[in-house]
PDB file of N, CA, C and O in Angstrom, chain B, residues numbered from 101:
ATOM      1  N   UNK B 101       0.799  -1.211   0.000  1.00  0.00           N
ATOM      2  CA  UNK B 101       0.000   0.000   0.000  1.00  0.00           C
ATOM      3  C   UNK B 101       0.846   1.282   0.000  1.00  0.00           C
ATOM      4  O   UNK B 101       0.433   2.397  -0.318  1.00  0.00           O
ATOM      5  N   UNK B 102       2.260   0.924   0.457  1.00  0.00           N
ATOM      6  CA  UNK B 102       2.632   2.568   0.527  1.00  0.00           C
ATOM      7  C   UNK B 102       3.183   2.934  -0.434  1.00  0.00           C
ATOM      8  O   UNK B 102       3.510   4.112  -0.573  1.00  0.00           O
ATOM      9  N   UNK B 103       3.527   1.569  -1.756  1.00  0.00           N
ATOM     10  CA  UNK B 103       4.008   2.224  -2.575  1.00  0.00           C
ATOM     11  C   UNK B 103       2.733   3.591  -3.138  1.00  0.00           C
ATOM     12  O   UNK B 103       2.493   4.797  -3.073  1.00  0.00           O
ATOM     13  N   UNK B 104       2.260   2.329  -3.666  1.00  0.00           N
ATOM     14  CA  UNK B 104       0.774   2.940  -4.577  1.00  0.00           C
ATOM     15  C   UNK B 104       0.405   4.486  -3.837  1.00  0.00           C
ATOM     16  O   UNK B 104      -0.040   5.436  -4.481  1.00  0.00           O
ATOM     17  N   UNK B 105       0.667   4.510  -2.485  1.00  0.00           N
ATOM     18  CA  UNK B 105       0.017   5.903  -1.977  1.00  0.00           C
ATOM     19  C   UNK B 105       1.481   6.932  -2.429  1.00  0.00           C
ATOM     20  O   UNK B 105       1.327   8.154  -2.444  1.00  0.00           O
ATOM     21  N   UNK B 106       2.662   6.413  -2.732  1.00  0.00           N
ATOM     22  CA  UNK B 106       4.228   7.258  -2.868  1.00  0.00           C
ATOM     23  C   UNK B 106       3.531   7.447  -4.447  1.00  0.00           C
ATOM     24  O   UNK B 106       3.390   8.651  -4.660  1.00  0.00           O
ATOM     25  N   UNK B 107       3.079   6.643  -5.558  1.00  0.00           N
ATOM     26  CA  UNK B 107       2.636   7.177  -6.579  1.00  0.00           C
ATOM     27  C   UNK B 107       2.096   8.384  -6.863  1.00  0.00           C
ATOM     28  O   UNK B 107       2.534   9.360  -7.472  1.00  0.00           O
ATOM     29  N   UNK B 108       0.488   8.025  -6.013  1.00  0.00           N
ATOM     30  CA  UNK B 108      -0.091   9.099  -5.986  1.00  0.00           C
ATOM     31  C   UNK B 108       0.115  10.288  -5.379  1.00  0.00           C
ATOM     32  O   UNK B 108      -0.439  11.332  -5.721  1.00  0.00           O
ATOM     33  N   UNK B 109       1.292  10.115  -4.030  1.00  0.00           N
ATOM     34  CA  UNK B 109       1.491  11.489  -4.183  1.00  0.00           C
ATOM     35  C   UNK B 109       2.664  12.248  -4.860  1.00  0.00           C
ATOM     36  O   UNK B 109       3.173  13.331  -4.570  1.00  0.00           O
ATOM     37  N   UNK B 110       2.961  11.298  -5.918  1.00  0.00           N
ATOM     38  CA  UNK B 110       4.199  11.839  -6.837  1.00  0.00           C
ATOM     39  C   UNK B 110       3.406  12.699  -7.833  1.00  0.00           C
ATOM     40  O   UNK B 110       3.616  13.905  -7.963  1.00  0.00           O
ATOM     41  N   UNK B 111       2.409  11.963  -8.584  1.00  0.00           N
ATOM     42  CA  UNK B 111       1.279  12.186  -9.457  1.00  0.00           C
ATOM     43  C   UNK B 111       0.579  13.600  -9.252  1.00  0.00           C
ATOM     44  O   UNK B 111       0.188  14.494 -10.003  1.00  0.00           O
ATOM     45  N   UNK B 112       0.607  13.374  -7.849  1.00  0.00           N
ATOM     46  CA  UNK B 112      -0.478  14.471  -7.716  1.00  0.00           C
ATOM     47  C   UNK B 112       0.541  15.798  -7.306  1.00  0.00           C
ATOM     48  O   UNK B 112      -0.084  16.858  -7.262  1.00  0.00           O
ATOM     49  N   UNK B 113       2.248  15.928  -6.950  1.00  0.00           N
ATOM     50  CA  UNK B 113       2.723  16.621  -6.739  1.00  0.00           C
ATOM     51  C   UNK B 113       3.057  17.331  -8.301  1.00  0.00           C
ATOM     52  O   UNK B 113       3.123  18.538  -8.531  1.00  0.00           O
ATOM     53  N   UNK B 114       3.209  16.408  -9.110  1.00  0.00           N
ATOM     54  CA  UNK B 114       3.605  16.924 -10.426  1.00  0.00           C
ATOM     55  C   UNK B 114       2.495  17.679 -10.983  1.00  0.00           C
ATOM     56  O   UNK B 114       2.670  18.775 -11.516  1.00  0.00           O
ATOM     57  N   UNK B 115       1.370  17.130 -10.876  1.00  0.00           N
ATOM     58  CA  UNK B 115      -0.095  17.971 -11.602  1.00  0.00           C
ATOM     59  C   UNK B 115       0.340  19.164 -10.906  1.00  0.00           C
ATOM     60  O   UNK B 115       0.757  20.135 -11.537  1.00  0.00           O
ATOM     61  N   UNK B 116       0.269  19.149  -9.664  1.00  0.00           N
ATOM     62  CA  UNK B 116       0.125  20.473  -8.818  1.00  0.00           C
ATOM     63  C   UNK B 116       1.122  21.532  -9.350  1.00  0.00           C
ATOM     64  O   UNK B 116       0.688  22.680  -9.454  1.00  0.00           O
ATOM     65  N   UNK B 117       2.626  21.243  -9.758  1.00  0.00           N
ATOM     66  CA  UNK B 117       3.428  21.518 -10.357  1.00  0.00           C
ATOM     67  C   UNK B 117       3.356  22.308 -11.746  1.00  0.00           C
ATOM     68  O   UNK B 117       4.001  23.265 -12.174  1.00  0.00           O
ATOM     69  N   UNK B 118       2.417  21.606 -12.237  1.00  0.00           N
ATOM     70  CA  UNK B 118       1.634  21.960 -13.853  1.00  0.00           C
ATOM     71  C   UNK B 118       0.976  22.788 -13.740  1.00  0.00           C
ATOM     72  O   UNK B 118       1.058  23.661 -14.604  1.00  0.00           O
ATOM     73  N   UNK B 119       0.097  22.945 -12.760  1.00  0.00           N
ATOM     74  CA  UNK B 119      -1.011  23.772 -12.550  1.00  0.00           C
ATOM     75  C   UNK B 119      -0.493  25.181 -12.110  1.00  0.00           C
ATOM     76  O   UNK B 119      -1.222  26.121 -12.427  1.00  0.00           O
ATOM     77  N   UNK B 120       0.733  25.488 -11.382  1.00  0.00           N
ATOM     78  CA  UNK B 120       0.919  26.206 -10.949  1.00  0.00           C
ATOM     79  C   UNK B 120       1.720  27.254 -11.561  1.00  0.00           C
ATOM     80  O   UNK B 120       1.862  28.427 -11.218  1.00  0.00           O
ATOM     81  N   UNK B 121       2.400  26.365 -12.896  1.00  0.00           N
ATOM     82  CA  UNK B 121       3.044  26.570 -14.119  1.00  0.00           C
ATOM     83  C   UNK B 121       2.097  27.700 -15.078  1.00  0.00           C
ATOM     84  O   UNK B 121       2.244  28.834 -15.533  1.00  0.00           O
ATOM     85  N   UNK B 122       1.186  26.768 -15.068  1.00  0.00           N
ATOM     86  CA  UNK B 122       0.014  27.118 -16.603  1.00  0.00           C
ATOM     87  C   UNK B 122      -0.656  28.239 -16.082  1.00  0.00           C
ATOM     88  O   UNK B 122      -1.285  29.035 -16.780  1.00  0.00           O
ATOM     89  N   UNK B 123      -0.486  28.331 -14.482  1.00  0.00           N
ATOM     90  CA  UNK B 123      -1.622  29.779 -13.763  1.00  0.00           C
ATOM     91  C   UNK B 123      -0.422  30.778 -13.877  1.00  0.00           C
ATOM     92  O   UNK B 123      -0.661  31.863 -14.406  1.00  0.00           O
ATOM     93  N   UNK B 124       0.776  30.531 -13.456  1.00  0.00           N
ATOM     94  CA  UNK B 124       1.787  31.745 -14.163  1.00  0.00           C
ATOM     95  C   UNK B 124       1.972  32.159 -15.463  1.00  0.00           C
ATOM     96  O   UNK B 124       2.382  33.293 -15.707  1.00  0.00           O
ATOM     97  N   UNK B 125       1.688  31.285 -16.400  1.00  0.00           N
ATOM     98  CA  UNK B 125       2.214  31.403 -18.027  1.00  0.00           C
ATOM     99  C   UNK B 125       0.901  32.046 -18.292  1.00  0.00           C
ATOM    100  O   UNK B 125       0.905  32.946 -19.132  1.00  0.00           O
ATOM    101  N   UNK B 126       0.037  31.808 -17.850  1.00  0.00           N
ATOM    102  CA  UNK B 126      -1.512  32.307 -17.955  1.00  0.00           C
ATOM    103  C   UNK B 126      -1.503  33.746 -17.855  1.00  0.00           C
ATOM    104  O   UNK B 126      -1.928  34.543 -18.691  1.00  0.00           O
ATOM    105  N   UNK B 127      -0.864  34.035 -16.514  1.00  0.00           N
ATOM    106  CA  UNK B 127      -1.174  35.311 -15.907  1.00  0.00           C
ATOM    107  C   UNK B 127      -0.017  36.570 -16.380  1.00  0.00           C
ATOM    108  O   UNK B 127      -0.194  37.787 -16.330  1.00  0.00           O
ATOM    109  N   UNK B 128       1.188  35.825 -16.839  1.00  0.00           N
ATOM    110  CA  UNK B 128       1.819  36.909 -17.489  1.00  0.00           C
ATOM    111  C   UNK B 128       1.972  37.940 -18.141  1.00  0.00           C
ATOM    112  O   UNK B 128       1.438  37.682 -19.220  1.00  0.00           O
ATOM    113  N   UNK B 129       2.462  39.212 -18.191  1.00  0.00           N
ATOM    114  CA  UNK B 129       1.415  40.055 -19.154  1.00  0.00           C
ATOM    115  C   UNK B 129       3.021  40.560 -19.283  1.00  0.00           C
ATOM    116  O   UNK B 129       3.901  40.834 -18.466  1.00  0.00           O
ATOM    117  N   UNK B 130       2.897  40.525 -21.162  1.00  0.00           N
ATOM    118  CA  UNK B 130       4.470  40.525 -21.719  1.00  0.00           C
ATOM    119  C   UNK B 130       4.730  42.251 -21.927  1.00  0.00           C
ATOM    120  O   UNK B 130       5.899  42.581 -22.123  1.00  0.00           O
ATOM    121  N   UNK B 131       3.810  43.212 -21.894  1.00  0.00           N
ATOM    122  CA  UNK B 131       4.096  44.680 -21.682  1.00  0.00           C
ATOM    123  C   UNK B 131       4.397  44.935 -20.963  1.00  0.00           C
ATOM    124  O   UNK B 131       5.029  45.983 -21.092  1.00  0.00           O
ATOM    125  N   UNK B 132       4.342  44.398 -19.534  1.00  0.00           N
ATOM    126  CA  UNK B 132       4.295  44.941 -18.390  1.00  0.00           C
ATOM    127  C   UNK B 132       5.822  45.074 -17.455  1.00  0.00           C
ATOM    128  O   UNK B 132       6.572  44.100 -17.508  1.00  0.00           O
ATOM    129  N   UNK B 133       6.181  46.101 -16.743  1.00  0.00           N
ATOM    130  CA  UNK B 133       7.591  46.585 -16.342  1.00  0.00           C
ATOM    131  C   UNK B 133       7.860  45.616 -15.628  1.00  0.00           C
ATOM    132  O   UNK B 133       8.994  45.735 -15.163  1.00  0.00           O
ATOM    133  N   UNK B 134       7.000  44.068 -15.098  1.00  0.00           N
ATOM    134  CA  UNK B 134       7.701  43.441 -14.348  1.00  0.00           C
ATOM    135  C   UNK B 134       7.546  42.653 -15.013  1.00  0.00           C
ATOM    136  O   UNK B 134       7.163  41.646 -14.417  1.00  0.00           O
ATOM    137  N   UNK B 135       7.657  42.510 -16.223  1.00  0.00           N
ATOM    138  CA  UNK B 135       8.039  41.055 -17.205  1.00  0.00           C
ATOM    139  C   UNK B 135       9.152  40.713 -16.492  1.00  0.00           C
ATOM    140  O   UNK B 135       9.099  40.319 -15.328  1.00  0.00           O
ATOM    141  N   UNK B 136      10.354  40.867 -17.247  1.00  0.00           N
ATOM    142  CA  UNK B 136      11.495  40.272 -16.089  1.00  0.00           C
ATOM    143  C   UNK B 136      11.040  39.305 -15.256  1.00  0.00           C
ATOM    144  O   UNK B 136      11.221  38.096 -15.397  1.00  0.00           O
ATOM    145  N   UNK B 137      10.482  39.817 -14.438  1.00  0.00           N
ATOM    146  CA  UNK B 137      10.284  39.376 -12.898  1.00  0.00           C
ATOM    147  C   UNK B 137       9.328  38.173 -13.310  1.00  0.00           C
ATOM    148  O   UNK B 137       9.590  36.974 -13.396  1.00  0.00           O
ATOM    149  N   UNK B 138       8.427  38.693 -13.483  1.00  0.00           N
ATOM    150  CA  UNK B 138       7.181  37.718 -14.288  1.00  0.00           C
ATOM    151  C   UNK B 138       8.046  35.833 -14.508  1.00  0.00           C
ATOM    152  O   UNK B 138       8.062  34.707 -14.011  1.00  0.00           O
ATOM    153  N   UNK B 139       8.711  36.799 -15.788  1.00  0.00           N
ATOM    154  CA  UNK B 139       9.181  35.342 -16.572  1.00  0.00           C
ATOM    155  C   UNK B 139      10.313  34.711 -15.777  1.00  0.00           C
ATOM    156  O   UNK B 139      10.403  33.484 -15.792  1.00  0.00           O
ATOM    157  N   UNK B 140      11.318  35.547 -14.979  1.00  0.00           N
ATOM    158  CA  UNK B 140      12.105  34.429 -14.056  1.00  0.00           C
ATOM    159  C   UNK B 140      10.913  33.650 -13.052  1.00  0.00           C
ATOM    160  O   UNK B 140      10.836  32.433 -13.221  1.00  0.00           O
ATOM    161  N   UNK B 141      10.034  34.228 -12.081  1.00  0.00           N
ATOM    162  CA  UNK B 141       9.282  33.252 -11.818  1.00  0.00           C
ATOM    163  C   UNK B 141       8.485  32.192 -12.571  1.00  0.00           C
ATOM    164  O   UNK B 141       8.161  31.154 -11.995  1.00  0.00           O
ATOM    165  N   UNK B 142       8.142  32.438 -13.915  1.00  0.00           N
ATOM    166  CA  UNK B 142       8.021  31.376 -14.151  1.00  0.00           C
ATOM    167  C   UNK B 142       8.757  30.208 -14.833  1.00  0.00           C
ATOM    168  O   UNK B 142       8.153  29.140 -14.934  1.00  0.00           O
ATOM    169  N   UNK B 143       9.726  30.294 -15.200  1.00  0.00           N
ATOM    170  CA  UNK B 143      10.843  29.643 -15.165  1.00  0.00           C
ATOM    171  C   UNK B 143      11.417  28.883 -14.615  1.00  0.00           C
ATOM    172  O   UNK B 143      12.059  27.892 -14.963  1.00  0.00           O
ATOM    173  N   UNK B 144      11.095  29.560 -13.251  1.00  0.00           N
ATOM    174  CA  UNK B 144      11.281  28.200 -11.678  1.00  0.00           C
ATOM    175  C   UNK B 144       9.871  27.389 -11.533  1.00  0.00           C
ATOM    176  O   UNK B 144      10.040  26.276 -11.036  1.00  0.00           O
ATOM    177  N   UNK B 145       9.109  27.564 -11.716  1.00  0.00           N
ATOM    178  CA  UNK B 145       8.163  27.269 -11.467  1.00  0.00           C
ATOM    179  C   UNK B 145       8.102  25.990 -12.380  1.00  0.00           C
ATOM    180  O   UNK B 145       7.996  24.815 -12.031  1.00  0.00           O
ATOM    181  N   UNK B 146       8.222  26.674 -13.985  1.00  0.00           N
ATOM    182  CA  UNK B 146       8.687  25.092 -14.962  1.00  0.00           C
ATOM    183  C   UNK B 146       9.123  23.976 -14.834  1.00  0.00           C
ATOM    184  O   UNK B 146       8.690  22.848 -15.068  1.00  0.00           O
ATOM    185  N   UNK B 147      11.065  24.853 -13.984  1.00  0.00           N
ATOM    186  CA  UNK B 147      12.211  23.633 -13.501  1.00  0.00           C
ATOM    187  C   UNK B 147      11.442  23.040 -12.909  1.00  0.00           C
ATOM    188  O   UNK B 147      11.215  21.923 -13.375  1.00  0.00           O
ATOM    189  N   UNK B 148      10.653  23.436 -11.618  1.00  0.00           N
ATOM    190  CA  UNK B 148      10.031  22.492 -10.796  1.00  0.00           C
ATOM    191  C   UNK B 148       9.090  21.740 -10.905  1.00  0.00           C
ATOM    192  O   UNK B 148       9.071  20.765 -10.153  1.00  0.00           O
ATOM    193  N   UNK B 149       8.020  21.927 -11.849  1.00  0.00           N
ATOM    194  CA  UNK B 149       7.270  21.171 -12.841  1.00  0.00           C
ATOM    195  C   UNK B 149       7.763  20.033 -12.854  1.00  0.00           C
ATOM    196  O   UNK B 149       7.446  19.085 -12.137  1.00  0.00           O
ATOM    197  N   UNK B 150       8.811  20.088 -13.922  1.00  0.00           N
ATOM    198  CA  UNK B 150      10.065  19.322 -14.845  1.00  0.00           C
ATOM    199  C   UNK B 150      10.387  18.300 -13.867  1.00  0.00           C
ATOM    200  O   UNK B 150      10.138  17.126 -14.141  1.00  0.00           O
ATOM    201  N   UNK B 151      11.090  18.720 -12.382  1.00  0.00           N
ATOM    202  CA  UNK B 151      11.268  17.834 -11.817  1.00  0.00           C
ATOM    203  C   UNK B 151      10.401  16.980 -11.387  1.00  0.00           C
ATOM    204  O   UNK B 151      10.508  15.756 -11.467  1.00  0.00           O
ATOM    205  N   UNK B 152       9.523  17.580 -10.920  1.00  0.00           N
ATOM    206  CA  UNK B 152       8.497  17.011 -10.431  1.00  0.00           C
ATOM    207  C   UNK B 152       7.975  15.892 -10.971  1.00  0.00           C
ATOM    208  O   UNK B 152       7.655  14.874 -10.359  1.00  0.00           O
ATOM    209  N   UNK B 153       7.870  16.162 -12.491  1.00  0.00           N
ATOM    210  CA  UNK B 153       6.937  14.664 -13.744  1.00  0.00           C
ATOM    211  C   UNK B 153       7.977  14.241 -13.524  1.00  0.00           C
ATOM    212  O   UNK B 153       7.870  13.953 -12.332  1.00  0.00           O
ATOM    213  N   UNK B 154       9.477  13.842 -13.973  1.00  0.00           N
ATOM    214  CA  UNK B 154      10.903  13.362 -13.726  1.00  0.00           C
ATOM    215  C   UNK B 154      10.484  12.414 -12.533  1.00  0.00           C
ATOM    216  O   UNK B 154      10.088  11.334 -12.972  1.00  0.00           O
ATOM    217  N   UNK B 155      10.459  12.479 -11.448  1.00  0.00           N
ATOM    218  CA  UNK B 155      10.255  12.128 -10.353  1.00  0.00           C
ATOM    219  C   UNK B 155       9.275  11.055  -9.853  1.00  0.00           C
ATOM    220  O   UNK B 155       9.415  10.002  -9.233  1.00  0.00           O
ATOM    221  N   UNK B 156       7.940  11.915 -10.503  1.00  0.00           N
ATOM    222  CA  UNK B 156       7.189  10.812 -10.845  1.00  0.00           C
ATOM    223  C   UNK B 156       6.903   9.615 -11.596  1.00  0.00           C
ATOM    224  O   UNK B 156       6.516   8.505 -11.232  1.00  0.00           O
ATOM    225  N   UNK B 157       7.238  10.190 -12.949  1.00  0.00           N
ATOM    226  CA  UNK B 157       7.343   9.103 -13.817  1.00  0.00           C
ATOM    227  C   UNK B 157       8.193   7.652 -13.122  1.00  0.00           C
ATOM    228  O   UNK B 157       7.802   6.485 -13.144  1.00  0.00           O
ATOM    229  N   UNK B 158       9.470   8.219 -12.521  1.00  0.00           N
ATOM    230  CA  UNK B 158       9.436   6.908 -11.769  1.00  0.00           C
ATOM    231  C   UNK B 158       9.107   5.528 -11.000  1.00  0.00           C
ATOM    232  O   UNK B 158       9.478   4.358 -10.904  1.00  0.00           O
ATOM    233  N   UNK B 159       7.940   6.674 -10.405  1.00  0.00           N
ATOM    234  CA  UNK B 159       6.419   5.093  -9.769  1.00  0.00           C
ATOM    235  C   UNK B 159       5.106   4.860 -10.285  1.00  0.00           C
ATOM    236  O   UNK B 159       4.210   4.076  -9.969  1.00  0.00           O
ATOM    237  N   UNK B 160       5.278   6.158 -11.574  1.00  0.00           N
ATOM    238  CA  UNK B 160       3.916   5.980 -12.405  1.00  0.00           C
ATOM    239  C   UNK B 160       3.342   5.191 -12.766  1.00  0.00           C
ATOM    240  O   UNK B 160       3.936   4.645 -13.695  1.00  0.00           O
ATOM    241  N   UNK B 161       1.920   4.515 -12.439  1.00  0.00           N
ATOM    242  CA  UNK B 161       1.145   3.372 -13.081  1.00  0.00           C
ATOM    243  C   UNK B 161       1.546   4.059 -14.819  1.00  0.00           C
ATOM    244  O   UNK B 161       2.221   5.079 -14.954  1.00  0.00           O
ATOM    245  N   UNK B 162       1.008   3.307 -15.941  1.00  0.00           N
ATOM    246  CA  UNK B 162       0.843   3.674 -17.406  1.00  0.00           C
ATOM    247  C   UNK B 162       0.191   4.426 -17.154  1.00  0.00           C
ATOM    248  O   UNK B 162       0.859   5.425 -17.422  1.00  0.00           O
ATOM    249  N   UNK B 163      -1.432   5.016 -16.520  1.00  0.00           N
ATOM    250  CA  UNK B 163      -2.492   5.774 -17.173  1.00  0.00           C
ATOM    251  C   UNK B 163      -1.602   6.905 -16.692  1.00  0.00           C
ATOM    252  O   UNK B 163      -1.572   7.916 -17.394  1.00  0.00           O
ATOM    253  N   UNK B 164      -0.864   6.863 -15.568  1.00  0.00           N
ATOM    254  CA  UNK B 164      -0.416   8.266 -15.159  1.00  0.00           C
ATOM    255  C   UNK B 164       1.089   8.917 -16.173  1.00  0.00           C
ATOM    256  O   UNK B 164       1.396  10.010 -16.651  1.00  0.00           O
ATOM    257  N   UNK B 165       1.624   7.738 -16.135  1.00  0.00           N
ATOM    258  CA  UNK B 165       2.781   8.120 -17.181  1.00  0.00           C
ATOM    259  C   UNK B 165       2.385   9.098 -18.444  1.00  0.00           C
ATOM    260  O   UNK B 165       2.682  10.257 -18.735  1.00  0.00           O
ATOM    261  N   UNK B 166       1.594   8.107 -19.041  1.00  0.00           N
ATOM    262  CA  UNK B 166       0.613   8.773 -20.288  1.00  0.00           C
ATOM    263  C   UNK B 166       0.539  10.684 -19.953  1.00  0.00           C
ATOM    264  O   UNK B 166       1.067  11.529 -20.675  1.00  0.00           O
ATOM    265  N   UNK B 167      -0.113  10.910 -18.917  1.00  0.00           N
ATOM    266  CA  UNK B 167      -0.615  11.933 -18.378  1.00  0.00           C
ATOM    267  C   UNK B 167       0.482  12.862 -17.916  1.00  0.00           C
ATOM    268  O   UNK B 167       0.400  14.073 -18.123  1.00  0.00           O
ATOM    269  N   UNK B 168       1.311  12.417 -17.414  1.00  0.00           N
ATOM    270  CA  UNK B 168       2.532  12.911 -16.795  1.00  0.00           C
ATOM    271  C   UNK B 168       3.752  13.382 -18.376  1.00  0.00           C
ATOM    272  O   UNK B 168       4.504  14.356 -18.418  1.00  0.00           O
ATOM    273  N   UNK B 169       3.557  12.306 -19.484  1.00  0.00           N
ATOM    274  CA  UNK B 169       4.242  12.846 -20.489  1.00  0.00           C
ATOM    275  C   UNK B 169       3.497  13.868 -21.442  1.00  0.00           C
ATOM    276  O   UNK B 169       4.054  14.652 -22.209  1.00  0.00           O
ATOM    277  N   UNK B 170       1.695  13.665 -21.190  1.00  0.00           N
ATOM    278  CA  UNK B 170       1.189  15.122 -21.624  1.00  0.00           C
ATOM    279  C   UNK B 170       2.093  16.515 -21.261  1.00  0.00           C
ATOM    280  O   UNK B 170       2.643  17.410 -21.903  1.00  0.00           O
ATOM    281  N   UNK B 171       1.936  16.204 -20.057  1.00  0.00           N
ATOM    282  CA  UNK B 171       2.541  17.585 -18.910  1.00  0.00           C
ATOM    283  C   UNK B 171       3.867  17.829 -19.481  1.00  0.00           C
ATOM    284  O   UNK B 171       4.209  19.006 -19.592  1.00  0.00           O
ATOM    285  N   UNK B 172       4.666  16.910 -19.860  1.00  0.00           N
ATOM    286  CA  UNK B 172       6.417  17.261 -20.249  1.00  0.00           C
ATOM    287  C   UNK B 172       5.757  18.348 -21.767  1.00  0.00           C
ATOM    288  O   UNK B 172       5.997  19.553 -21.842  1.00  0.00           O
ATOM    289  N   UNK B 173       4.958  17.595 -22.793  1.00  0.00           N
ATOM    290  CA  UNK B 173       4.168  18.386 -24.043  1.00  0.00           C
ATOM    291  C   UNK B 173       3.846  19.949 -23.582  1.00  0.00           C
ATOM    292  O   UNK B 173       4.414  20.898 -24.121  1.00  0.00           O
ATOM    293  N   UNK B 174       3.238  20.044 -22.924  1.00  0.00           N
ATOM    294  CA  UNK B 174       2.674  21.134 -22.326  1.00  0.00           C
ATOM    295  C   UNK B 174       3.970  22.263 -21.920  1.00  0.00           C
ATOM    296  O   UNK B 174       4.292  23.307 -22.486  1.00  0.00           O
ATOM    297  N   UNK B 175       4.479  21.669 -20.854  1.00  0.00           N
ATOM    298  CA  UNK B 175       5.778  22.517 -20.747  1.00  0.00           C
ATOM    299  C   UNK B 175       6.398  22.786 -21.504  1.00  0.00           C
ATOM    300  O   UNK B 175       6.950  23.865 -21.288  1.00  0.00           O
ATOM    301  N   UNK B 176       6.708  22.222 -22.621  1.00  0.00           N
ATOM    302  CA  UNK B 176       7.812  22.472 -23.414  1.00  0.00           C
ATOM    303  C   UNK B 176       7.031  23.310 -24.568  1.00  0.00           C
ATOM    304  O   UNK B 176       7.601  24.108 -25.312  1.00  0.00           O
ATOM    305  N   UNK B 177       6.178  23.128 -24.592  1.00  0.00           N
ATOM    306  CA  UNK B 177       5.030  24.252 -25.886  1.00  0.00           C
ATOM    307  C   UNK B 177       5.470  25.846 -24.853  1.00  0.00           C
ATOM    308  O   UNK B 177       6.297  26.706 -25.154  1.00  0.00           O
ATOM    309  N   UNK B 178       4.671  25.790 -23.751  1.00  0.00           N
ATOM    310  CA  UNK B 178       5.204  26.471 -22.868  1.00  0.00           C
ATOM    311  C   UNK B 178       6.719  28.034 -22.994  1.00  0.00           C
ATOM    312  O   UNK B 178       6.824  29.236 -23.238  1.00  0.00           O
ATOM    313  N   UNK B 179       7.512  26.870 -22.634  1.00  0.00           N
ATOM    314  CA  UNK B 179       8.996  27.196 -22.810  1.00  0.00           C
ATOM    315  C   UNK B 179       9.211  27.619 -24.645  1.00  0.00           C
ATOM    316  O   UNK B 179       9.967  28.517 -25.016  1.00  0.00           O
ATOM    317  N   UNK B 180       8.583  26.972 -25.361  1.00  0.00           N
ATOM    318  CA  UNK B 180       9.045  27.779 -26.727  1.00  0.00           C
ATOM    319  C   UNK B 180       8.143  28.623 -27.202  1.00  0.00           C
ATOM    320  O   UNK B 180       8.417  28.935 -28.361  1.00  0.00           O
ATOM    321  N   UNK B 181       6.692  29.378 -26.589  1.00  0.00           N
ATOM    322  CA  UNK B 181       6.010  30.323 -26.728  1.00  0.00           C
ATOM    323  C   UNK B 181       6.920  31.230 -26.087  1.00  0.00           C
ATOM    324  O   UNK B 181       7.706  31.820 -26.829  1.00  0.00           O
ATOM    325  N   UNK B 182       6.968  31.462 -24.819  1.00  0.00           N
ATOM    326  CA  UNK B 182       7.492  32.239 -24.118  1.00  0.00           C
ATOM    327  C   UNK B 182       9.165  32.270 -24.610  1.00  0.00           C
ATOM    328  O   UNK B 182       9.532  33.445 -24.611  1.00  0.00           O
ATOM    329  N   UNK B 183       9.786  31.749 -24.842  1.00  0.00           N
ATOM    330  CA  UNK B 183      11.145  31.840 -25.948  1.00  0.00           C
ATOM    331  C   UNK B 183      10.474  33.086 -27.160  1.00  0.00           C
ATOM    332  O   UNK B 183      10.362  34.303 -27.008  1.00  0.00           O
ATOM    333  N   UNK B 184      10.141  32.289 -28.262  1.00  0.00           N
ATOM    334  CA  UNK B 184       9.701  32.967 -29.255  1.00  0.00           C
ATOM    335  C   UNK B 184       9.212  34.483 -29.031  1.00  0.00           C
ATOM    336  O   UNK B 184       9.382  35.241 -29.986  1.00  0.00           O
ATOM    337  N   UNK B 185       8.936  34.725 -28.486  1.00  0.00           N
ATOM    338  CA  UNK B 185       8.245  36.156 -27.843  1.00  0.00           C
ATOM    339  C   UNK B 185       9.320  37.240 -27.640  1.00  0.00           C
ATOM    340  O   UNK B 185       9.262  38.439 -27.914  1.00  0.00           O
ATOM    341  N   UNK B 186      10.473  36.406 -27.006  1.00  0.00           N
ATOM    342  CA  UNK B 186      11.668  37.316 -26.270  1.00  0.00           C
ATOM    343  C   UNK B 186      12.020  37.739 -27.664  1.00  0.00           C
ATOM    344  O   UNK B 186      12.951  38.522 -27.855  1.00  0.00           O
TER     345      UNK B 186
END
């Protein structure tokens, strides 16, 4: 049992990770005098993403892997919008 519960809370640390990603990349506003600031936070926020699926993927059942390599898709669309822009 404790693996399966170390899964889910790998799973669910990485979503959380994503989520917290996509509400910064969301909320960014690329005119604004604290871009800078903006985009280094979200940047960390990515790395930690990044690690996070990394991490997980390790005890991932398949359905979550699947889900967890969406999230790597996502980030990395992510990272080359916000590239392209600069």
């Amino acid at each position: 049992m404790p693996y399966n519960k170390n899964k889910q809370q790998a799973f669910q640390a990485a979503q959380q990770g994503m989520e917290d990603a996509q509400e910064l990349y969301y909320e960014i506003v690329r005119d604004s005098a604290t871009y800078g600031h903006q985009l280094k936070h979200l940047k960390q926020e990515v790395n930690e993403a990044y690690e996070q699926i990394e991490n997980a993927l390790e005890v991932a059942s398949e359905s979550q892997k699947a889900q967890l390599k969406k999230f790597q898709q996502d980030l990395s669309k992510m990272v080359t919008e916000v590239n392209e822009y600069q």
